[in-house]
N, C-alpha and C positions, 0 to 999 in steps of 0.2 A: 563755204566753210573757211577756218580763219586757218593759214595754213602754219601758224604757231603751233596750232592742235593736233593738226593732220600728217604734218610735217616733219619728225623731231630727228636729228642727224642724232642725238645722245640719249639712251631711250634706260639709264640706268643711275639713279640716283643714289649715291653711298659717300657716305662721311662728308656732307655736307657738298658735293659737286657732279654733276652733271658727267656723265661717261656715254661712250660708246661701248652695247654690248656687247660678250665675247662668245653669245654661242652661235651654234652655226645654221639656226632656224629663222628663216625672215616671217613674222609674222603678218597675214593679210586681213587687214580689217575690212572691213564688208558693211555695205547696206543693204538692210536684210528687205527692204522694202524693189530693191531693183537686183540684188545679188549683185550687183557690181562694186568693185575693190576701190574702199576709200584710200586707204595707205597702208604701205610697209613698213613695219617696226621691226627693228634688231632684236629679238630676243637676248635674253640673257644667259647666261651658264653657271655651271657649279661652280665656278670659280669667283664669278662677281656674288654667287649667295655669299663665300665665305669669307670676301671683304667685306660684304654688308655686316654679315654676324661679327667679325673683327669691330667694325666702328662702330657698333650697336653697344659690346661689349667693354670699350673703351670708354665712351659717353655717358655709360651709366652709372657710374659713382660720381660725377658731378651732376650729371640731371637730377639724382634721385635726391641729392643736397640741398637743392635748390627747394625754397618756400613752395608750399601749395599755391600763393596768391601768383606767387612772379610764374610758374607753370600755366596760372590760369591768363597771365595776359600772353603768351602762346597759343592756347586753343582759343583765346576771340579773336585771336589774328588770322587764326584758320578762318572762321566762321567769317569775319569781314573779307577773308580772302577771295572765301568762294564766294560771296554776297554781291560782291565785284565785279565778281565773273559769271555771275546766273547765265546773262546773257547766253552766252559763247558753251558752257554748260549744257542749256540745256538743249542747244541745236545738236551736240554732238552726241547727245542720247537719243534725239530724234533719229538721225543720221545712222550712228551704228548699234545704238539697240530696237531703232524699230518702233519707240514709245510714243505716242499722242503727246501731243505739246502738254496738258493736261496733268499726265501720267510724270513726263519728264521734269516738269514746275515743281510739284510733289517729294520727289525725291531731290533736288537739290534745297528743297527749303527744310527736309528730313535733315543730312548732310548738316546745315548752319545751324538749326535747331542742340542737334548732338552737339555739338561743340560748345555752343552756348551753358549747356548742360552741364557739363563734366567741367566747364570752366569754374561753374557754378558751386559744385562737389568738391574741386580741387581748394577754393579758397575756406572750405570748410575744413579741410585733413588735418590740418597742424592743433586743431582745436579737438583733435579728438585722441591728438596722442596723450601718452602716458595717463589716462582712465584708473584713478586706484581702485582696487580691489581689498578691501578688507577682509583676508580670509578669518571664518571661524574656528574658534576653540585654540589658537595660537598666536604666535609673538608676530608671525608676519604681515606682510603687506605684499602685495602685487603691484604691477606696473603694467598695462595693457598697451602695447604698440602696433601700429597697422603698417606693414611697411610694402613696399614695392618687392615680386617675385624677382625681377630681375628682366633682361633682354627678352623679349615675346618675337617670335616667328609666327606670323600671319600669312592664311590664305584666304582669298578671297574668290565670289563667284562671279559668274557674267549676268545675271538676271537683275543683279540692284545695284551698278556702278554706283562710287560715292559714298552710296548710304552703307551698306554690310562694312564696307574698310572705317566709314565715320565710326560705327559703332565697337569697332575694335582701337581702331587710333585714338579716339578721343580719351577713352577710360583709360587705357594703356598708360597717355603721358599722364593723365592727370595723377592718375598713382602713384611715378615716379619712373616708370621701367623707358625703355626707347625699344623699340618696333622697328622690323624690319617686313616688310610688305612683297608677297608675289601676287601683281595683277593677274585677272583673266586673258588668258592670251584671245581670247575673242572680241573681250571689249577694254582693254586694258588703256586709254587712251587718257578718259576723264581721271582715272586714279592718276597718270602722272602729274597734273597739276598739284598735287601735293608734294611734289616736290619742288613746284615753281613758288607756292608759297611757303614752302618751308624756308627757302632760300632769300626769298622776300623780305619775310620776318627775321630775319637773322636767328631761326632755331640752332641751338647748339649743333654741331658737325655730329653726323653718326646718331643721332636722339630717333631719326624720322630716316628710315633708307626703301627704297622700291625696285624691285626688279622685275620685271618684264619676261614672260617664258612660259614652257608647258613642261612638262612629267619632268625634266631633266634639273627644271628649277625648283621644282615642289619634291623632288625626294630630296635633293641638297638641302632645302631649308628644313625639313625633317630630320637631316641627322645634324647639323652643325651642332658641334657640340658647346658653342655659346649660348644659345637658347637656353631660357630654363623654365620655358613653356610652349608648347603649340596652340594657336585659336586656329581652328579652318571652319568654312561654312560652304557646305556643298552636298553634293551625295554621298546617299548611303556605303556604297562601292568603293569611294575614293575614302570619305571619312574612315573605312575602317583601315586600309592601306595605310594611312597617317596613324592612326591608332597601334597599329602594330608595327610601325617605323619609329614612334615614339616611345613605345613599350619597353624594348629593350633599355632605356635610359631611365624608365620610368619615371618619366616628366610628368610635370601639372598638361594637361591637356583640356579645353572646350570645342565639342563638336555641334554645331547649330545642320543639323541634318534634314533630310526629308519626313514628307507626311503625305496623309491620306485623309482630311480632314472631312468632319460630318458637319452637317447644316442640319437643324431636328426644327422642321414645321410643325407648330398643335393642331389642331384643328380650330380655334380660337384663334387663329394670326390672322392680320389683314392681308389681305391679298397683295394689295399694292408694293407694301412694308418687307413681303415676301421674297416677292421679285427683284423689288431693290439690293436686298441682302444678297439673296442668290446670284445674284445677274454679275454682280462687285464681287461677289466669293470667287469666281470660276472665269471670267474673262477681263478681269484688271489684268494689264502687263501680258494679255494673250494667253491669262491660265499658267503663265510662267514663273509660279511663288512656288515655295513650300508650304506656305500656307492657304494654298488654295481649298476651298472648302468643295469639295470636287464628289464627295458620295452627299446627297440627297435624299432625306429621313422625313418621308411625310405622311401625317396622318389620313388615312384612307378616305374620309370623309369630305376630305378637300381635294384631293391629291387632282382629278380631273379638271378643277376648275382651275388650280395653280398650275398647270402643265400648261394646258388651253393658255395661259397667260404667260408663260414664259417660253414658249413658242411664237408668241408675237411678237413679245419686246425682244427676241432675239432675231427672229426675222429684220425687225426694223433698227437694230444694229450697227451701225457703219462702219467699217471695214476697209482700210486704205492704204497707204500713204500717211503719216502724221504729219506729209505740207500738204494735204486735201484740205479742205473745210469738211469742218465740222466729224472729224473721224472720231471713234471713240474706241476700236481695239483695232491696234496693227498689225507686223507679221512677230512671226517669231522669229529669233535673234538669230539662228544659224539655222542653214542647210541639215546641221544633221538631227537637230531637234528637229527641225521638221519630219522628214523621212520617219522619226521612230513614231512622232506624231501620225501622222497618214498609218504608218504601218500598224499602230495598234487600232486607229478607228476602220481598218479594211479586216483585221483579223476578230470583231467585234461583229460588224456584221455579215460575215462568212460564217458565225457561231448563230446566224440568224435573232441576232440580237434586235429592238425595236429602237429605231435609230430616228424620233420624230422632226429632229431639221440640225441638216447641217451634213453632215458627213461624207468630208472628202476637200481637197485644195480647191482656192480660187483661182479661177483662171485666167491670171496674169505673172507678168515679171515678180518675183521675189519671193518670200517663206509665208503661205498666208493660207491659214487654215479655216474654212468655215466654223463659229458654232455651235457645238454638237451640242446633242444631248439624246441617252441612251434612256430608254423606258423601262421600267418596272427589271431591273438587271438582276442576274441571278446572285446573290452575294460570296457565290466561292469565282467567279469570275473574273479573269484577268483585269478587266475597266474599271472592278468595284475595288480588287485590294492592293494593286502594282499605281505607284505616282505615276502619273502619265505624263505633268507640266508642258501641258496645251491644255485649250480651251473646249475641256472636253467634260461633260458631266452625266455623272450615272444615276440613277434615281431608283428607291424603292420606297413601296408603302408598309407602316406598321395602323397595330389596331389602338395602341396605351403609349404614355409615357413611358412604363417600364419598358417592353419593347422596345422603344426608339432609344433609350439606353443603352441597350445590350445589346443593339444594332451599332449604334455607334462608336463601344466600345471594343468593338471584334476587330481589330485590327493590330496591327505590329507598329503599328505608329501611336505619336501622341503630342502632336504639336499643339493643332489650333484646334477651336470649334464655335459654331454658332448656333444661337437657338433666337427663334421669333415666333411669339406670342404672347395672343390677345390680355397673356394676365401675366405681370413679371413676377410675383410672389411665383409663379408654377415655372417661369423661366429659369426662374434663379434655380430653384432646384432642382431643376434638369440639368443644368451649368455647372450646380454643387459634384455631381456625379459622372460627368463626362471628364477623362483621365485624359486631360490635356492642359497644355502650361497658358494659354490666353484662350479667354471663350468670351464672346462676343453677343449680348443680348439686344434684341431689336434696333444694331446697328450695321450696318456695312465694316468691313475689319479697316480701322484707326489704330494708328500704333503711335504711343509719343514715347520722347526719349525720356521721360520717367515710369514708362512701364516695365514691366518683367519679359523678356523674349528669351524662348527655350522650350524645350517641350522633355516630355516623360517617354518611357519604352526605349525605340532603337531611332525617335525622333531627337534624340541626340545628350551630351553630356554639359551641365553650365547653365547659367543666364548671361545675358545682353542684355544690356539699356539697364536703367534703373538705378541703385544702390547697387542693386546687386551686380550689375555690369562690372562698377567699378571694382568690389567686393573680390571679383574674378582674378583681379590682376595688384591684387595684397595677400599677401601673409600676416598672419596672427604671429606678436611676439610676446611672450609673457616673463618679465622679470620681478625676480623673489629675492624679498629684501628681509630683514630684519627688524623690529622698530629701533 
């Protein structure tokens, strides 16, 4: 490992220069694949939040001056920055998230993808200022402006280094505002490099700041009161902690939260198409998304012969190390995900739940959960309505379409959903009807950064990616004139 990455004596980047942090937590990074400690990072402290939010604050009435086009050659700086660095990237997600070389490719070409994106966006803004509005039945006129919210506090989680911070950073500058970023203290490593290239590109001092740390750094970046937004992406639990630490100030706030997402089989799906879907829904990244599509909605008609088949392709599974050959799901990123992992599939089948393969760790070095999958599960059951993020899936049969709706849509969530079948006219309005912000037809879940990411219910508040991403981090100004 390149010890650039592993190594950093200055683990906090604010107003444009490299610091040593001031809190008093050393952070241990880990390879989830052997549990052994890759390196120690400084964490950071409330104090470095609230230089961050100072130089955040200072920077933004020249950044946000600055043309949309000259912004846009900043984010392709990003995106060649990391493109540079793929290499060294994507070992270090190997290394401490635990991801298949495969898995890790994917998200840093997510990561240059975004960036390219919003650079894209960015050279379009100035062309959409001042929009006139001819109001009716009067003398005036309108003037429609998009302008930047202002300084953004960001958190980020440990399951998508890169890509969840790309998708906040990127929109962020492009709109005009400057970003201050707390990594995951678990996998907090690949997010510094944005500050090796920020510094690269000669970003404006204070535009781009990151701090390294856990609870002590993330309730500071929630009250600074330079912010004049919160984005966080994590759980339920914490997202709402943010929610009510931001409340009091009543700030713009976006929470990209948890789910419990349905996968709806017809009885017309091809079998093969099925398993592919399913097999991608619930052990990409070891089951470790919110969008994992993790309850299992199949027509009864099939439902033995798609079990029978998703029983083998998971049997035949590989399972490793991501420097094995040929591995295709790793461990899971921390020790305690695991534990709650194992803990919910032991108290699953204690409930004498039908647990047809998988259930319980692999027995070797590291966080490595077999996968499971639970049969015909009761639907008030803990496996069917609680995230579990592992590689765990519950299954039940319905008789109709309606049905598999009203199954799917029984939950407290509302992120993602998949449907596969044999007829996409009967897909699509299964699709039309499921109360979630991305639904996924006879594909494996593909996410580009022109799509919509967000979901409905307590799956969280906002969009990601898209127009709408960037949408997030402008305000509407509307000036009235007179002819």
């Amino acid at each position: 490992m390149p010890e650039a990455l592993l190594e950093r004596e200055n683990t906090v980047f604010v107003g444009g220069q490299w610091k040593n942090g001031r809190g008093a937590e050393m952070l241990e990074v880990t390879d989830p694949s052997t549990g052994n400690v890759l390196s120690r990072v400084q964490a950071g402290s409330a104090e470095d939040v609230e230089k961050a939010a100072r130089a955040a604050a200072k920077a933004f009435d020249g950044w946000k001056r600055k043309p949309g086009a000259e912004r846009a050659k900043y984010l392709r700086g990003f995106a060649r920055g990391l493109e540079s660095r793929k290499t060294i990237l994507v070992r270090v997600q190997m290394h401490n998230n635990g991801k298949p070389r495969i898995e890790a490719e994917i998200d840093v070409d997510d990561a240059i993808a975004t960036f390219d994106y919003y650079a894209t966006l960015a050279e379009g803004l100035d062309e959409r200022q001042d929009t006139r509005v001819d109001h009716a039945g009067g003398t005036h006129f309108g003037l429609v402006r998009h302008e930047p919210v202002g300084p953004v506090g960001m958190i980020v989680p440990w399951n998508f280094p890169l890509v969840t911070s790309a998708w906040k950073i990127a929109p962020a500058l492009a709109a005009g505002c400057t970003a201050t970023v707390k990594t995951s203290e678990m996998t907090p490593l690949n997010e510094l490099v944005y500050g090796d290239i920020a510094a690269e590109i000669g970003l404006p001092a204070g535009v781009l700041n990151i701090v390294t740390g856990g609870a002590e750094v993330g309730i500071a970046l929630t009250r600074a009161h330079e912010f004049r937004k919160i984005s966080f992406t994590g759980s339920n639990m914490i997202g709402a902690k943010v929610m009510e630490a931001v409340s009091a100030r009543c700030l713009p706030i976006s929470l990209e939260l948890g789910g419990k997402s349905p996968i709806v089989v017809t009885a017309d799906a091809d079998i093969d198409q099925a398993v592919s879907c399913i097999m991608g829904g619930i052990f990409f990244n070891a089951g470790q998304m919110c969008s994992a599509t993790s309850r299992l909605i199949v027509d009864k008609s099939i439902e033995p012969k798609l079990i029978e088949a998703l029983v083998e392709a998971s049997r035949a599974l590989r399972v490793g190390s991501p420097f094995e050959d040929g591995i295709e799901m790793g461990p899971l990123t921390t020790s305690a995900q695991c534990h709650k992992v194992l803990w919910m599939i032991e108290d699953a089948k204690s409930d004498g739940l039908d647990c047809v393969i998988g259930g319980g760790a692999i027995d070797r070095d590291g966080h490595f959960v077999k996968p499971t999958i639970f049969r015909d599960v009761p639907q008030d059951h803990t496996i069917w309505r609680d995230e579990i993020f592992g590689p765990v899936l519950a299954t039940t049969t319905v008789s109709s379409d309606e049905e598999a709706i009203a199954v799917a849509n029984d939950t407290h969530y509302g992120l993602v959903g998949s449907v596969v079948s044999g007829d996409w006219t009967r897909a699509k309005a299964i699709a039309d009807r499921i109360e979630a912000g991305q639904i996924w037809i006879n594909t494996p879940q593909v996410v580009y950064p022109d799509s919509a990411w967000g979901g409905f219910k307590q799956s969280g508040i906002g969009r990601e990616l898209g127009p709408w991403g960037l949408s997030g981090y402008l305000g509407v100004k509307h000036i009235l004139s007179e002819v």
